[in-house]
Each structure stands twice: as structure tokens, then as C-alpha cells.
N, C-alpha and C positions, 0 to 999 in steps of 0.2 A: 676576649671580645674587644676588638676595636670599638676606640671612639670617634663619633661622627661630628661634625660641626651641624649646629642649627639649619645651615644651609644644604646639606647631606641629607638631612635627617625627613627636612621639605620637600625634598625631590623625593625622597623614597616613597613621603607618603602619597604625595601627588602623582606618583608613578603606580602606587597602590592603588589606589582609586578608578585613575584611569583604565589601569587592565580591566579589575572588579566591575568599576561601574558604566563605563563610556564603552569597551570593547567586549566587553559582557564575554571574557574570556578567562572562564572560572579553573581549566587547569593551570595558565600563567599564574593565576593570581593565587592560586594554593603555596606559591615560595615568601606570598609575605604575612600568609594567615598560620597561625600553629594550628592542629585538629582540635585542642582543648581552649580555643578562642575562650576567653571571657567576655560574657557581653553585661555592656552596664546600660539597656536601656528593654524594658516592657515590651518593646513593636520587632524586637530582634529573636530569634533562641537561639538555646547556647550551645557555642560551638562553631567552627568553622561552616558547618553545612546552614546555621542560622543567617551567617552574613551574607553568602550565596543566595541562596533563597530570597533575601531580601532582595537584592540587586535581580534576581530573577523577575521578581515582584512588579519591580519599574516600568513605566511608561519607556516602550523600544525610543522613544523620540527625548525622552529627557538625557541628559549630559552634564558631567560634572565640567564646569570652568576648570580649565588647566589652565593658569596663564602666570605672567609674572606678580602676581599679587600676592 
């Protein structure tokens, strides 16, 4: 496994997100979920199909900030 720098590691996830949660495009976004997703929060279930669903969940008009922050 390569190592990523901090700033690698930010884009990936911010590039996660956006697929998942802004482009609500749940087969891209299956390359950064595993199917055995662990979830560490009550409002999610477990598994890859939990976080999906969530994101399905959403207001079509909410959007995660992608920006330089």
C-alpha cells in the first residue's frame, strides 16, 4: 500500500464525499466505500449500502462544501 501525504489523503476524501453526497452518484462512489463499511454512528447502518442510503436520504438541494478549506 502506498503512502499518501495529508494533502492526498484530503482530496480523496473530499472527492469521496462529493461523488457520494453532491453528485449523488452511488456507483462512482462504491471505489472509495469497502461493502463491509464500518459505521461508527446510530443514524447510519452498516455497510456500504448504510452510507448510500443515507446520502440518498438528503435534501436533493443540500451540498457538501468542496472548497479549499
Amino acid at each position: 500500500m502506498m503512502e499518501s501525504t495529508p494533502e492526498q489523503t484530503k482530496a480523496t476524501v473530499l472527492d469521496a464525499f462529493d461523488t457520494l453526497f453532491n453528485k449523488r452518484d452511488d456507483a462512482a462512489a462504491e471505489r472509495f466505500w469497502p461493502d463491509r463499511d464500518m459505521q461508527h454512528s446510530a443514524h447510519i447502518a452498516p455497510g456500504r449500502g448504510g452510507v448510500f442510503a443515507r446520502g440518498r436520504a438528503l435534501p436533493a438541494t443540500l451540498r457538501m462544501y468542496k472548497g479549499d478549506t
